[in-house]
PDB file of N, CA, C and O in Angstrom:
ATOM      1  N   UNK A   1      10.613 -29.012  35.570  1.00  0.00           N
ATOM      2  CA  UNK A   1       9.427 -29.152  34.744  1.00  0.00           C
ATOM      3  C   UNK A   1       8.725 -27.797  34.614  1.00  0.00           C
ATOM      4  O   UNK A   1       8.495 -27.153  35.638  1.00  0.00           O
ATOM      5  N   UNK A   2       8.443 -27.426  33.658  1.00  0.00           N
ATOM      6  CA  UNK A   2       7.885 -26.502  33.101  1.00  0.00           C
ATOM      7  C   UNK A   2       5.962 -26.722  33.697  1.00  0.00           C
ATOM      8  O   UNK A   2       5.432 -27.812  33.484  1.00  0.00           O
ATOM      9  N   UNK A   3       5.314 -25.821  34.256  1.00  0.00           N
ATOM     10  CA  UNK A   3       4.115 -25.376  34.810  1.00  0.00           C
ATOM     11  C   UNK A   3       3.069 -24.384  33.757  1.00  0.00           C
ATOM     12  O   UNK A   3       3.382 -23.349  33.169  1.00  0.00           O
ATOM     13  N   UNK A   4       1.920 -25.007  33.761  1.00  0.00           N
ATOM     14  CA  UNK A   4       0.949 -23.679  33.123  1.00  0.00           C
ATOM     15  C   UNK A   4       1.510 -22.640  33.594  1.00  0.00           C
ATOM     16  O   UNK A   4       2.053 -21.857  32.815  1.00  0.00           O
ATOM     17  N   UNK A   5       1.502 -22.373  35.140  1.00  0.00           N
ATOM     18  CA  UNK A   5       1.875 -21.136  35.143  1.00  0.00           C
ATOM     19  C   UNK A   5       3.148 -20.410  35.390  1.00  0.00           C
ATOM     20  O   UNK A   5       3.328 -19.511  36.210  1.00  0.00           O
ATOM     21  N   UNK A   6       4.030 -20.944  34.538  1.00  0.00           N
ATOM     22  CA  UNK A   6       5.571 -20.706  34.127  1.00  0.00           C
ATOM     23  C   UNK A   6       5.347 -19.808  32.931  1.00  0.00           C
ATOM     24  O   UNK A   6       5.789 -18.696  32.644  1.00  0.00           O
ATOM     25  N   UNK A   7       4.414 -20.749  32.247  1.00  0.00           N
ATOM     26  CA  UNK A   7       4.088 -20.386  30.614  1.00  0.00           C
ATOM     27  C   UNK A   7       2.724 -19.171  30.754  1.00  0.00           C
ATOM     28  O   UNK A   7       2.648 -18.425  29.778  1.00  0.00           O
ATOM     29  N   UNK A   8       2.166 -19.045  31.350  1.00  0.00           N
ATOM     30  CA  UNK A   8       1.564 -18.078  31.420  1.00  0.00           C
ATOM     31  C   UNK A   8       1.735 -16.757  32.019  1.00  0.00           C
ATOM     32  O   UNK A   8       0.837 -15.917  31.959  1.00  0.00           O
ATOM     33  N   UNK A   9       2.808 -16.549  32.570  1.00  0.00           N
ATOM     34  CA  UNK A   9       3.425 -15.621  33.059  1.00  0.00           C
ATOM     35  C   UNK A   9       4.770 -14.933  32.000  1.00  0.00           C
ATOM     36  O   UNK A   9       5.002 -13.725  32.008  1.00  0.00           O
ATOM     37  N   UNK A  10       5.466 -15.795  31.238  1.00  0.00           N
ATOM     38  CA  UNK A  10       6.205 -14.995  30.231  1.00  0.00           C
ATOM     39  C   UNK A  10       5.254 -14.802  29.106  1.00  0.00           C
ATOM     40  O   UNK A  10       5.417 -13.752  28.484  1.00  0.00           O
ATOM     41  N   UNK A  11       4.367 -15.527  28.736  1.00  0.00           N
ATOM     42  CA  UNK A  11       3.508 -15.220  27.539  1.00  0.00           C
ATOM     43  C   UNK A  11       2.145 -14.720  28.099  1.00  0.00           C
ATOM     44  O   UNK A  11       1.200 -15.477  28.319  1.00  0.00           O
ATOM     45  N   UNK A  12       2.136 -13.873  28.232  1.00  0.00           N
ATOM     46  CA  UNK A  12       1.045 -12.797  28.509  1.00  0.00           C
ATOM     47  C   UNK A  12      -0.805 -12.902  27.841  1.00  0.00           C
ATOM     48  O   UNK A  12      -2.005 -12.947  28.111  1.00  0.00           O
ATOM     49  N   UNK A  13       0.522 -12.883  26.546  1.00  0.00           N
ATOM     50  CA  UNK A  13      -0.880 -12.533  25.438  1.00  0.00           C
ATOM     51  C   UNK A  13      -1.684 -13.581  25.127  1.00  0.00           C
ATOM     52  O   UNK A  13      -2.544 -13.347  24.277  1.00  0.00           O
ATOM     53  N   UNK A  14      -1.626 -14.910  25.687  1.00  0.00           N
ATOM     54  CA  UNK A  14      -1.883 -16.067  25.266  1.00  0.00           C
ATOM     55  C   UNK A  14      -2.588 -16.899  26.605  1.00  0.00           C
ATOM     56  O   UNK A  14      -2.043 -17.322  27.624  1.00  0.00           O
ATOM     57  N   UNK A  15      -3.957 -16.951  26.192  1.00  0.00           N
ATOM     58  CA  UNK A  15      -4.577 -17.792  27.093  1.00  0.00           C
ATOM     59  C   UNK A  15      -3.898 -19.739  27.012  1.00  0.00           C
ATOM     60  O   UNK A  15      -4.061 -20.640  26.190  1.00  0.00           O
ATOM     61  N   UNK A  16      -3.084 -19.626  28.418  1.00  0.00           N
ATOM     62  CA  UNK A  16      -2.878 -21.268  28.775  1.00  0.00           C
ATOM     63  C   UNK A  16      -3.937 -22.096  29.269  1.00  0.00           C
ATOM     64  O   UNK A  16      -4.784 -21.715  30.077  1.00  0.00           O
ATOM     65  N   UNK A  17      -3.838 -23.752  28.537  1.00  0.00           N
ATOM     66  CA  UNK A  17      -4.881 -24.426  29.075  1.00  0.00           C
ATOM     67  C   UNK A  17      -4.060 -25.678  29.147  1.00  0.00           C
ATOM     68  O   UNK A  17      -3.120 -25.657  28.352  1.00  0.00           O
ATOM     69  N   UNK A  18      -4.168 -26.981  30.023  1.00  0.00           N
ATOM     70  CA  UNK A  18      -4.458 -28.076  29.359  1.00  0.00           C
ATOM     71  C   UNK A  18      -5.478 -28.946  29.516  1.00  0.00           C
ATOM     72  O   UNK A  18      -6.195 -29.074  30.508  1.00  0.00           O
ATOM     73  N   UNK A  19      -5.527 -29.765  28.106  1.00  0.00           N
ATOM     74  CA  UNK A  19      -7.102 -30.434  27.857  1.00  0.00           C
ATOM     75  C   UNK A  19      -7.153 -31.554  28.820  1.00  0.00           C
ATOM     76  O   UNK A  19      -6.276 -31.895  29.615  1.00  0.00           O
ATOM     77  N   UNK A  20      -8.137 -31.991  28.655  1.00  0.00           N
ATOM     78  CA  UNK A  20      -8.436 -33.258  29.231  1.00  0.00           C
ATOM     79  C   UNK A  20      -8.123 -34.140  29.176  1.00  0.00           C
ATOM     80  O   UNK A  20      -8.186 -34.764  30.235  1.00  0.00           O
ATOM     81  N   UNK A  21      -7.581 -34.850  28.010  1.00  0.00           N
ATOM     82  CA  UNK A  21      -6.365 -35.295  27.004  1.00  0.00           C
ATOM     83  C   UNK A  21      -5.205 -35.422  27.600  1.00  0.00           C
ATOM     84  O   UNK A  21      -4.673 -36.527  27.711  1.00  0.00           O
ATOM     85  N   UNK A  22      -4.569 -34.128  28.139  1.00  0.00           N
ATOM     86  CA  UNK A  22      -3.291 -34.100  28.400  1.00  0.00           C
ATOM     87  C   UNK A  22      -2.613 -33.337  27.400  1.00  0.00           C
ATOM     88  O   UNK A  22      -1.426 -33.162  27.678  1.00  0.00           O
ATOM     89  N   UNK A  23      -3.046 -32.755  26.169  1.00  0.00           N
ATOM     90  CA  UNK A  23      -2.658 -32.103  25.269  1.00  0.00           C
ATOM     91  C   UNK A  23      -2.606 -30.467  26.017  1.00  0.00           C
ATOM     92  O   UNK A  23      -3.478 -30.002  26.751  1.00  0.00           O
ATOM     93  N   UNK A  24      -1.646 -29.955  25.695  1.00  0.00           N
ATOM     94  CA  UNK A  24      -1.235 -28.331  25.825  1.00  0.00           C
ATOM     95  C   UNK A  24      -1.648 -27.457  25.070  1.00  0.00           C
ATOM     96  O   UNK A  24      -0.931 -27.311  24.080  1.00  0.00           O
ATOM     97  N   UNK A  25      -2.667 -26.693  25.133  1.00  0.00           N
ATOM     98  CA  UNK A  25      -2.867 -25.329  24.023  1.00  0.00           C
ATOM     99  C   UNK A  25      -2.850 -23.925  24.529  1.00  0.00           C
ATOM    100  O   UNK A  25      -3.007 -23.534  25.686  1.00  0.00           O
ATOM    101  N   UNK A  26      -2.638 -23.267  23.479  1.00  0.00           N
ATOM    102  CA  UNK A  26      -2.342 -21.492  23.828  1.00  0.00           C
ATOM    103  C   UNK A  26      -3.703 -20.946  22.575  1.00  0.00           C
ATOM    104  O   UNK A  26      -4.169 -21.711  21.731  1.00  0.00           O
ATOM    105  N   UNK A  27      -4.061 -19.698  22.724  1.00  0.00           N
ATOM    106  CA  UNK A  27      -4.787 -19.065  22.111  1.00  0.00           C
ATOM    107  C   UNK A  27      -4.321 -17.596  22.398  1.00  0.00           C
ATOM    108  O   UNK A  27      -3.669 -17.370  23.417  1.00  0.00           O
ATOM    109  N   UNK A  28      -4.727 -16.323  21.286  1.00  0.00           N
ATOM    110  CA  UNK A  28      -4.020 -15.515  21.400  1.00  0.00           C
ATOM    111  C   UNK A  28      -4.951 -14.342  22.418  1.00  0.00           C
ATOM    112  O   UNK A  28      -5.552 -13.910  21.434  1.00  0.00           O
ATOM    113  N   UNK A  29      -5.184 -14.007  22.880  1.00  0.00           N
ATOM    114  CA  UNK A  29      -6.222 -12.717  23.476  1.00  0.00           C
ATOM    115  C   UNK A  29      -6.588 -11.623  22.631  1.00  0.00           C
ATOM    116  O   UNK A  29      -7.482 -10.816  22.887  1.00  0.00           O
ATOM    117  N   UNK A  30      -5.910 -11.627  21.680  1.00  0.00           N
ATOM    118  CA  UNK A  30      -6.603 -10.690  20.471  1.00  0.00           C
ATOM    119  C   UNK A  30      -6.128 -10.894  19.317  1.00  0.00           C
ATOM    120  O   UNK A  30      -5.171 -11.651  19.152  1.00  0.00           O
ATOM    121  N   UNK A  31      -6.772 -10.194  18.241  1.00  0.00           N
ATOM    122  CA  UNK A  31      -7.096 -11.153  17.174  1.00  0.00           C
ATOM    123  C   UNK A  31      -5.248 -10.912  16.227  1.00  0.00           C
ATOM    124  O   UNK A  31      -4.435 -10.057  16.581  1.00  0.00           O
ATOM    125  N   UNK A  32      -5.096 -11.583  15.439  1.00  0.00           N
ATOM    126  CA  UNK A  32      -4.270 -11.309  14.429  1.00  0.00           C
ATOM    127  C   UNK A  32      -4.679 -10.942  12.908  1.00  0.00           C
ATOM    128  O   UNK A  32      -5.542 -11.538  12.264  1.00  0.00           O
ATOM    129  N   UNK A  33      -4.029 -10.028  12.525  1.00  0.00           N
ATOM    130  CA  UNK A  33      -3.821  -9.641  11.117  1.00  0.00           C
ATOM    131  C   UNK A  33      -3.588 -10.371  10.175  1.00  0.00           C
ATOM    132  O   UNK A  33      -2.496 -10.938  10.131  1.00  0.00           O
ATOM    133  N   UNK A  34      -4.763 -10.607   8.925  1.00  0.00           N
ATOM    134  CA  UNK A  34      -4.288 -11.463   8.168  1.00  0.00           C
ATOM    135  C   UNK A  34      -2.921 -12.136   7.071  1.00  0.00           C
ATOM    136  O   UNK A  34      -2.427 -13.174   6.631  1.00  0.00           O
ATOM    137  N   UNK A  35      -2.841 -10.984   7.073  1.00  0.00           N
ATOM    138  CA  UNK A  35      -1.287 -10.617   6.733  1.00  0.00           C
ATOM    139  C   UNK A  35      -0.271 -11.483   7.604  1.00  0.00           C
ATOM    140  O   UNK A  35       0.381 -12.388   7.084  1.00  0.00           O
ATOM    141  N   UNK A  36      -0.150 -11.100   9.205  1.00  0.00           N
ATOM    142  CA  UNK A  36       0.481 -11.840   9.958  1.00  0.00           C
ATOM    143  C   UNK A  36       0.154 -13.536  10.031  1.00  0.00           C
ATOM    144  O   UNK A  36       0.948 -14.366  10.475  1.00  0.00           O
ATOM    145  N   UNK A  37      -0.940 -13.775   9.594  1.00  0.00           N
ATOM    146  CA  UNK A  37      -1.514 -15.316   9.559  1.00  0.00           C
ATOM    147  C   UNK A  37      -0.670 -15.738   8.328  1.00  0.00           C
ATOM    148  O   UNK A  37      -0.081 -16.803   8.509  1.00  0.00           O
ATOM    149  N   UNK A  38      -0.481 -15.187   7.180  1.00  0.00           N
ATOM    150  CA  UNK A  38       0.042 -16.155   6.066  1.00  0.00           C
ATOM    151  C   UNK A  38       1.576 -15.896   6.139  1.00  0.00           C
ATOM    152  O   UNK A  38       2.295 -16.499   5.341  1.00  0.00           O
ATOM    153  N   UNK A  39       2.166 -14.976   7.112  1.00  0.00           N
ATOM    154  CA  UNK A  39       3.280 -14.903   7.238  1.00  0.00           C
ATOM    155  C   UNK A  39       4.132 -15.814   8.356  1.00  0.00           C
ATOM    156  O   UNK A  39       5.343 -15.772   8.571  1.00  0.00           O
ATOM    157  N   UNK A  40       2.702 -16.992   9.265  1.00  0.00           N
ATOM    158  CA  UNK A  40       3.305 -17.928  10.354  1.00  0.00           C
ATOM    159  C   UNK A  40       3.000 -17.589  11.432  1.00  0.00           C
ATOM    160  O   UNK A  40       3.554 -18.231  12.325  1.00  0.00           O
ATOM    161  N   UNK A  41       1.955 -16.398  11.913  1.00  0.00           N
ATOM    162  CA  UNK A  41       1.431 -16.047  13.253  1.00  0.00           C
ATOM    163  C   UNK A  41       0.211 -16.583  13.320  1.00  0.00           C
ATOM    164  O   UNK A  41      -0.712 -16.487  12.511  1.00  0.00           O
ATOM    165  N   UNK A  42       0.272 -17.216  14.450  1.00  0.00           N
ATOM    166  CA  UNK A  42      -1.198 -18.224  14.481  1.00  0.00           C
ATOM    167  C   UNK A  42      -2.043 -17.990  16.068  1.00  0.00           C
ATOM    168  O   UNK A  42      -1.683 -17.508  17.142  1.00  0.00           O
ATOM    169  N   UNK A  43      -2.936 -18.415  15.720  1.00  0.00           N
ATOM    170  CA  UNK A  43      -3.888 -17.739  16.595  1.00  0.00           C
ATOM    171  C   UNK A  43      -3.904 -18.872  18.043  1.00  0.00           C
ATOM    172  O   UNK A  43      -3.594 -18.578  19.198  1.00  0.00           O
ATOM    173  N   UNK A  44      -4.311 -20.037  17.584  1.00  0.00           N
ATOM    174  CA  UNK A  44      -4.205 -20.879  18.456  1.00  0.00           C
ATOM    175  C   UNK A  44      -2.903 -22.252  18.372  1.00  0.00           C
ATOM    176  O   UNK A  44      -2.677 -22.609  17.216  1.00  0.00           O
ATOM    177  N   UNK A  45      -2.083 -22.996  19.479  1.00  0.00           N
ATOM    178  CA  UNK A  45      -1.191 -23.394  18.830  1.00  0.00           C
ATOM    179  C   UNK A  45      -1.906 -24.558  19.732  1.00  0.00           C
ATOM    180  O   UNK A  45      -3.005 -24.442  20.275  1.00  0.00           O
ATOM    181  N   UNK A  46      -1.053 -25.700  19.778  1.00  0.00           N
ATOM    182  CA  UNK A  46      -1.100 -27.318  20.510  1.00  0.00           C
ATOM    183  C   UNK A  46       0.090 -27.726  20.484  1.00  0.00           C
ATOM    184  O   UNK A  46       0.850 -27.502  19.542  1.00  0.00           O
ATOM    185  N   UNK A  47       0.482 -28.558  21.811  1.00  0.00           N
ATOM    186  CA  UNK A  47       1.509 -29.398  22.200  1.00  0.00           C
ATOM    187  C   UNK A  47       1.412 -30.452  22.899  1.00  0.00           C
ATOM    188  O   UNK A  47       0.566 -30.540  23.788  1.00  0.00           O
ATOM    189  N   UNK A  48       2.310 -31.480  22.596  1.00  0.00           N
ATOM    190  CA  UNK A  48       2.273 -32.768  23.202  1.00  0.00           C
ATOM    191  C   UNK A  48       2.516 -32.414  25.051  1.00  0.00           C
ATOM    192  O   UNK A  48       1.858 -32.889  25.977  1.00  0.00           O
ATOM    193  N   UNK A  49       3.745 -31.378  25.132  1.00  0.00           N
ATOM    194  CA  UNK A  49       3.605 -31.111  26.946  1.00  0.00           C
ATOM    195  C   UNK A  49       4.335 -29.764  27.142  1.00  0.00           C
ATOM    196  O   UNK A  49       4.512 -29.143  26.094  1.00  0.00           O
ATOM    197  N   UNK A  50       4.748 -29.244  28.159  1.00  0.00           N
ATOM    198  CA  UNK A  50       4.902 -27.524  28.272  1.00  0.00           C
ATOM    199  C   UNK A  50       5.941 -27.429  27.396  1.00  0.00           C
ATOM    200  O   UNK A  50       5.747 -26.953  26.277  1.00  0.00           O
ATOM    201  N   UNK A  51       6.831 -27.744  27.680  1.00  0.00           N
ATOM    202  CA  UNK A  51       8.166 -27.307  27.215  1.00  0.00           C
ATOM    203  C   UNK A  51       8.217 -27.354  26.094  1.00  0.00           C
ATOM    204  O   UNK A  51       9.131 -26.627  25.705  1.00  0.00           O
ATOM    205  N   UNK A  52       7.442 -28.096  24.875  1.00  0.00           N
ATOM    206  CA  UNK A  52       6.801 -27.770  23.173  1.00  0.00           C
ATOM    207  C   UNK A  52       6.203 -26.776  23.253  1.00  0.00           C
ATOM    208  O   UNK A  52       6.842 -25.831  22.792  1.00  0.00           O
ATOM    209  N   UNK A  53       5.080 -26.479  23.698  1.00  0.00           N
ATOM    210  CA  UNK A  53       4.208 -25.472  24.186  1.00  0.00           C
ATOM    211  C   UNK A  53       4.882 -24.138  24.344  1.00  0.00           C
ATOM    212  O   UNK A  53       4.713 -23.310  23.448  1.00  0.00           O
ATOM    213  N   UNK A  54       5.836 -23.754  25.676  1.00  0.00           N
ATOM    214  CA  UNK A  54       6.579 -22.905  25.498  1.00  0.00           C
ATOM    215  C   UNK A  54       7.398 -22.524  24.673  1.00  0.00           C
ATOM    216  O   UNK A  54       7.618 -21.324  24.510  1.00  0.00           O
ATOM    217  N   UNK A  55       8.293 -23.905  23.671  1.00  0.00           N
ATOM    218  CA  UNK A  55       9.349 -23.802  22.663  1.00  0.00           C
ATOM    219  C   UNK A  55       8.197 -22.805  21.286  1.00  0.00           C
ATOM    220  O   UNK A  55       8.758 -22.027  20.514  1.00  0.00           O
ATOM    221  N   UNK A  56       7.187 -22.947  21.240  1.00  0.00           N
ATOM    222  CA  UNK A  56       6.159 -22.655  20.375  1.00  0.00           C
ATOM    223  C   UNK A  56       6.241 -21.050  20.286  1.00  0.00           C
ATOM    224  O   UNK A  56       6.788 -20.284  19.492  1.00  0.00           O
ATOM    225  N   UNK A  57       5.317 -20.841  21.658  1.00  0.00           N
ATOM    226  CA  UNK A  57       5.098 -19.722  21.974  1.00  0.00           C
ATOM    227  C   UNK A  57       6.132 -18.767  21.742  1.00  0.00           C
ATOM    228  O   UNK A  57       5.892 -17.649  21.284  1.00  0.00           O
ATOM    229  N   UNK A  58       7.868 -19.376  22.198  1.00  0.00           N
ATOM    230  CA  UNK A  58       8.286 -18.055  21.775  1.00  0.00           C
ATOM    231  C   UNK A  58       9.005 -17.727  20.654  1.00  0.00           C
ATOM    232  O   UNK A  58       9.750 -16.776  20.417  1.00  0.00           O
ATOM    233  N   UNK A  59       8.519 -19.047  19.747  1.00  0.00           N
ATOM    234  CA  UNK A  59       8.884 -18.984  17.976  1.00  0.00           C
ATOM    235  C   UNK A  59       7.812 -18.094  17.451  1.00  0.00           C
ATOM    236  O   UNK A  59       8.243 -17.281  16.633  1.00  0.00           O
ATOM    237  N   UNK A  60       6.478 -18.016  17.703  1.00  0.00           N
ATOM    238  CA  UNK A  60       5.299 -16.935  17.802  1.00  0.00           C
ATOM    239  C   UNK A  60       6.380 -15.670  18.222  1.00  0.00           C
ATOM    240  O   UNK A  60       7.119 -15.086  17.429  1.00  0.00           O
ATOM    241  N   UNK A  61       6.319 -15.538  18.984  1.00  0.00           N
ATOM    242  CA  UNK A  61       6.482 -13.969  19.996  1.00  0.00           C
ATOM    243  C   UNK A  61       7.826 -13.558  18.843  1.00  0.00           C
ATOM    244  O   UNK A  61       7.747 -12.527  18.175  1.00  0.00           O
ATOM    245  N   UNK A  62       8.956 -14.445  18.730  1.00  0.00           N
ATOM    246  CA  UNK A  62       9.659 -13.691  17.697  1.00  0.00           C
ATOM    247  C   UNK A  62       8.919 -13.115  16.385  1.00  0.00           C
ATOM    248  O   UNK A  62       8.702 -11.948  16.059  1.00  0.00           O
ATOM    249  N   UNK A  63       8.545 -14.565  15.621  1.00  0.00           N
ATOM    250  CA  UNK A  63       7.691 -13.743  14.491  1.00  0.00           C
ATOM    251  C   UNK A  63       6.726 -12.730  14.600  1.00  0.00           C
ATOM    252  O   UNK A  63       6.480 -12.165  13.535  1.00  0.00           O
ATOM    253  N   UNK A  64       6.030 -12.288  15.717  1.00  0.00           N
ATOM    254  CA  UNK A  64       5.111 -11.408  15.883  1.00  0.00           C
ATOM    255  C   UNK A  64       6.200  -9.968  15.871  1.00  0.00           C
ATOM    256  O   UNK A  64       5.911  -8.871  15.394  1.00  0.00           O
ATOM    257  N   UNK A  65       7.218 -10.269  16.395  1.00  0.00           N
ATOM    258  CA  UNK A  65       7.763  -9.064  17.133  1.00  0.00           C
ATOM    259  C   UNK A  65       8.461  -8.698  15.680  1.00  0.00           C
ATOM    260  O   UNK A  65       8.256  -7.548  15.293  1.00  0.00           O
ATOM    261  N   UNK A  66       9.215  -9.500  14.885  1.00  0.00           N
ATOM    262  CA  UNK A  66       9.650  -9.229  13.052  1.00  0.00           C
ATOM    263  C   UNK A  66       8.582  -8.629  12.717  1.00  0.00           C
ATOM    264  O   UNK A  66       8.738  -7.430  12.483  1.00  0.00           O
ATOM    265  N   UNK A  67       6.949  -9.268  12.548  1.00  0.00           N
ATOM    266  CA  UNK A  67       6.027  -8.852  11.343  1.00  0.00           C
ATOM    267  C   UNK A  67       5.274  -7.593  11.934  1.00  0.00           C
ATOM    268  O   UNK A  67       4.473  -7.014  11.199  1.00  0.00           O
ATOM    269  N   UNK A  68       5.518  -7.072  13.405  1.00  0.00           N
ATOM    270  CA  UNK A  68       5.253  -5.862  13.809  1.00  0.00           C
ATOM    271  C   UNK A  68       6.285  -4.681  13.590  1.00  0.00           C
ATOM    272  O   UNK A  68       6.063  -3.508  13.887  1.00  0.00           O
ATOM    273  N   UNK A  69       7.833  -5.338  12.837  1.00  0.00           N
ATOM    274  CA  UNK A  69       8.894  -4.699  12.897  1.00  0.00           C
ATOM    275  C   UNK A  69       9.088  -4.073  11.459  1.00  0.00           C
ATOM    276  O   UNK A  69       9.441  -2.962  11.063  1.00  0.00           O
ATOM    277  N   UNK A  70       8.772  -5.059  10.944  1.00  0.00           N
ATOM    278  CA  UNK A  70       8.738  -4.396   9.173  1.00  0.00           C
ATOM    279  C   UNK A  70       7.902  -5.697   8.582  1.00  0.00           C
ATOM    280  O   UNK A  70       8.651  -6.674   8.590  1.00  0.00           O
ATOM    281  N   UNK A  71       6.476  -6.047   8.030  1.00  0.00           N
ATOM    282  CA  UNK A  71       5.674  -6.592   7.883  1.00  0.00           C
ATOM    283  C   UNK A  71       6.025  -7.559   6.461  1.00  0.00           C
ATOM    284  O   UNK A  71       5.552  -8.641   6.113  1.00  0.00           O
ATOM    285  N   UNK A  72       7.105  -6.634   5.786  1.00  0.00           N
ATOM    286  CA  UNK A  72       7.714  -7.594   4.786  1.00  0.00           C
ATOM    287  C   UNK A  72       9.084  -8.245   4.816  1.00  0.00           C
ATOM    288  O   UNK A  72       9.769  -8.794   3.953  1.00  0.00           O
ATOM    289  N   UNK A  73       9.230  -8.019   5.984  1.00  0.00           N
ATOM    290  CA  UNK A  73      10.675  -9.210   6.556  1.00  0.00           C
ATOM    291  C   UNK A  73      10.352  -9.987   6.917  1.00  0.00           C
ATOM    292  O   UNK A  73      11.139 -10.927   7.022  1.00  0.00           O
ATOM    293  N   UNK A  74       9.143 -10.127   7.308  1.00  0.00           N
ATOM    294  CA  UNK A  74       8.879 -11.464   7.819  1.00  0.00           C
ATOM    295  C   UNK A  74       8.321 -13.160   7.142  1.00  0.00           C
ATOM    296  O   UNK A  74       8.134 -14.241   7.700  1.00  0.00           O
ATOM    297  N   UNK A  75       8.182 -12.645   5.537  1.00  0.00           N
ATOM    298  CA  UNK A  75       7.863 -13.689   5.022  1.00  0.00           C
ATOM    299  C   UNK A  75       9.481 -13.947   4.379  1.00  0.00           C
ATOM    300  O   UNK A  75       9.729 -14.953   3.714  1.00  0.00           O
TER     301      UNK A  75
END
């Protein structure tokens, strides 16, 4: 089983929580480029439990790492 702090230790940049709910969310620690927002980089994400959560995060971390790579490959 996947742990907050499994997921907060490969994803750095991303404040881990879960709600009260039982729902999983990430937020980013600094801001994103709007550009990167309409290209699929999102600031805050939600999951039903970690392992969505993590599957998330590192569909983020790729696209971040493309739209930091050449900003028009990524759409």
């Amino acid at each position: 089983m996947t742990t907050l702090e499994d997921i907060a230790r490969v994803h750095t940049g991303w404040i881990i929580w879960r709600s009260d709910v039982g729902r999983w969310w990430a937020t980013r620690r600094g801001p994103v480029d709007l550009e990167a927002i309409r290209m699929g980089c999102a600031m805050t994400l939600d999951a039903d439990d970690p392992e969505a959560l993590d599957a998330a995060l590192a569909a983020q971390a790729e696209l971040t790492a493309t739209f930091a790579a050449d900003p028009a490959a990524a759409g």
